[in-house]
KOLVOFI-815106 format. One line per field, with one value per residue: residue in three letters; x, y, z of N, C-alpha, C, CB in turn. Coordinates in nm, 2 decimals, padded with zeros to 4 digits. Glycine has a CB too. Layout:
<gulos>
type <- (Ala_...)
n_east <- (X_...)
n_north <- (Y_...)
n_up <- (Z_...)
ca_east <- (X_...)
ca_north <- (Y_...)
ca_up <- (Z_...)
c_east <- (X_...)
c_north <- (Y_...)
c_up <- (Z_...)
cb_east <- (X_...)
cb_north <- (Y_...)
cb_up <- (Z_...)
</gulos>
This chain:
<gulos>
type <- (Unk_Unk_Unk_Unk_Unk_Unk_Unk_Unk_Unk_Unk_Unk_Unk_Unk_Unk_Unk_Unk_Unk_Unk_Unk_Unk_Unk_Unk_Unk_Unk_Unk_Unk_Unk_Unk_Unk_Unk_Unk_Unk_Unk_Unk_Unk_Unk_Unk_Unk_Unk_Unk_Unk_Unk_Unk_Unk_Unk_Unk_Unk_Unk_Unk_Unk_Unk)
n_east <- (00.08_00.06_00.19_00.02_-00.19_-00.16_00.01_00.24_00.25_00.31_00.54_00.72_00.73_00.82_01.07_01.19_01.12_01.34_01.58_01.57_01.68_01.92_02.05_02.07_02.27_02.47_02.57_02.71_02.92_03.14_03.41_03.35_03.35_03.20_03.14_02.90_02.66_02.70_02.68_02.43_02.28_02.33_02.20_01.91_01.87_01.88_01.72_01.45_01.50_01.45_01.16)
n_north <- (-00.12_00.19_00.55_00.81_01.09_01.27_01.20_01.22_01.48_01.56_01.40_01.53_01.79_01.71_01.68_01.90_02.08_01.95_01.99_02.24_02.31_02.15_02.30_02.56_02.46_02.40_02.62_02.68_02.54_02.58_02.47_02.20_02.04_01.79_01.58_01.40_01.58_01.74_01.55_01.45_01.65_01.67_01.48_01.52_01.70_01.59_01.42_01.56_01.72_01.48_01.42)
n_up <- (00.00_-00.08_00.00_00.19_00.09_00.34_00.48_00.36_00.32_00.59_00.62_00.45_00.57_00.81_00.73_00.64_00.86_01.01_00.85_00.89_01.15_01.13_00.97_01.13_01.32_01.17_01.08_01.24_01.26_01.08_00.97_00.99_01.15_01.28_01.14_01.06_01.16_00.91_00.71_00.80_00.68_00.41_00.32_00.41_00.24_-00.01_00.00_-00.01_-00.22_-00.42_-00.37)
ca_east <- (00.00_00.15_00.16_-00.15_-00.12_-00.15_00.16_00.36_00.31_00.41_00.67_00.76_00.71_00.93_01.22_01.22_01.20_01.49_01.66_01.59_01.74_02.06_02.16_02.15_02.40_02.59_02.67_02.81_03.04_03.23_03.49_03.27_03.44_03.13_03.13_02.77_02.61_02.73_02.68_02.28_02.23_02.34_02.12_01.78_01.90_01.89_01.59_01.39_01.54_01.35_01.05)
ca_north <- (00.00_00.36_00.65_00.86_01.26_01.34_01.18_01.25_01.62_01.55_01.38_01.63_01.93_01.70_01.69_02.09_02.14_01.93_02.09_02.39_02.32_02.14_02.41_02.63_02.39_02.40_02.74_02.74_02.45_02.63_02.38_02.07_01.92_01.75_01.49_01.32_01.64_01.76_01.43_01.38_01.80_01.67_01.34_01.56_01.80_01.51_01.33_01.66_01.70_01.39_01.45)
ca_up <- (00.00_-00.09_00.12_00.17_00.04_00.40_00.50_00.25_00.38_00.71_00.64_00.41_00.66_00.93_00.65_00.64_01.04_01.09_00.77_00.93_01.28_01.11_00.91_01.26_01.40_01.05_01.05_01.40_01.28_00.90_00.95_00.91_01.22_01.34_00.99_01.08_01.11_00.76_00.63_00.77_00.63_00.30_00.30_00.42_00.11_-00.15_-00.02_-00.01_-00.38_-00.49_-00.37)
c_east <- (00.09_00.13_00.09_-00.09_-00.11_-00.03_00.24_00.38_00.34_00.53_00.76_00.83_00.77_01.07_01.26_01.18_01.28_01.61_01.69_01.72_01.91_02.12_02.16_02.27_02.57_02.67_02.73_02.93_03.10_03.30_03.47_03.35_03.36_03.09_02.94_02.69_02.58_02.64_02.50_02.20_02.19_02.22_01.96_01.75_01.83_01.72_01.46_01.35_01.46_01.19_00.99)
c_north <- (00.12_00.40_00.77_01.02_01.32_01.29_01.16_01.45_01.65_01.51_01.48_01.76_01.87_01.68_01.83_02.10_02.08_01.97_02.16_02.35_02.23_02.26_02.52_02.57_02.43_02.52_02.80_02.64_02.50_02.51_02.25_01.99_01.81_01.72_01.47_01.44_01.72_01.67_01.40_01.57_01.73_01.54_01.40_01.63_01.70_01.47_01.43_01.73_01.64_01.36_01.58)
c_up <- (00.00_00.04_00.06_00.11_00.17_00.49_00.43_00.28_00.52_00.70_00.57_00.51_00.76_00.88_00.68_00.79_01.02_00.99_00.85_01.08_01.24_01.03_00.96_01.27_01.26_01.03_01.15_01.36_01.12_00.86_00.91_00.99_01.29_01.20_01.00_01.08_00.94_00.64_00.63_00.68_00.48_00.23_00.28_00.26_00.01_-00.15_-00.05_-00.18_-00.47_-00.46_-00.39)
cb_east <- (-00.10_00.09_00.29_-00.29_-00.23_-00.26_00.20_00.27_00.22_00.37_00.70_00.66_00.55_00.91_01.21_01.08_01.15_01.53_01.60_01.38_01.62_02.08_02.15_02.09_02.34_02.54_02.60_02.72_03.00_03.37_03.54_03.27_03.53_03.08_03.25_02.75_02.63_02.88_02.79_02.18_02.38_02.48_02.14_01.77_02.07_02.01_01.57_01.49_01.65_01.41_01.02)
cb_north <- (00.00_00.51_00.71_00.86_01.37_01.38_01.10_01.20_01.74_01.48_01.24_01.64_02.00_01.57_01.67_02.22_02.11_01.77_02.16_02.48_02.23_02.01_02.44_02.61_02.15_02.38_02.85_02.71_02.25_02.77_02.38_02.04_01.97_01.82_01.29_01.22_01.66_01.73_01.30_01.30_01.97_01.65_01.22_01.67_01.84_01.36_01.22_01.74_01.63_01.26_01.41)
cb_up <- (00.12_-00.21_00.20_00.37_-00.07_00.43_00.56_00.04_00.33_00.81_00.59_00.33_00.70_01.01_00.46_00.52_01.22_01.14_00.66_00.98_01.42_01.04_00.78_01.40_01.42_00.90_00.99_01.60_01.30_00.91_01.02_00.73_01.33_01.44_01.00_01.23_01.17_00.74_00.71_01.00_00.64_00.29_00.46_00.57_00.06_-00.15_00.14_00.08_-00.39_-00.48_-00.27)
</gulos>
């Protein structure tokens, strides 16, 4: 069974809050010394991308 249109925009709209609150944290780290954050920013990006 798919997923319904109205969880597809929650999940959606829980991609973009935690977008939002990693790329606070991202711009307090420039250096990208904290890998896993970088790494799950870039993951939310993509998946966000394809939908």
């Amino acid at each position: 069974m798919g997923i319904s249109k109205k969880d597809y925009g929650r999940r959606k709209a829980n991609i973009k809050a935690r977008l939002i609150e990693l790329e606070k944290l991202a711009m307090k780290d420039p250096l990208k010394r904290n890998f896993k954050l970088h790494e799950e920013l870039a993951q939310l990006r993509k998946e966000l991308q394809e939908e």
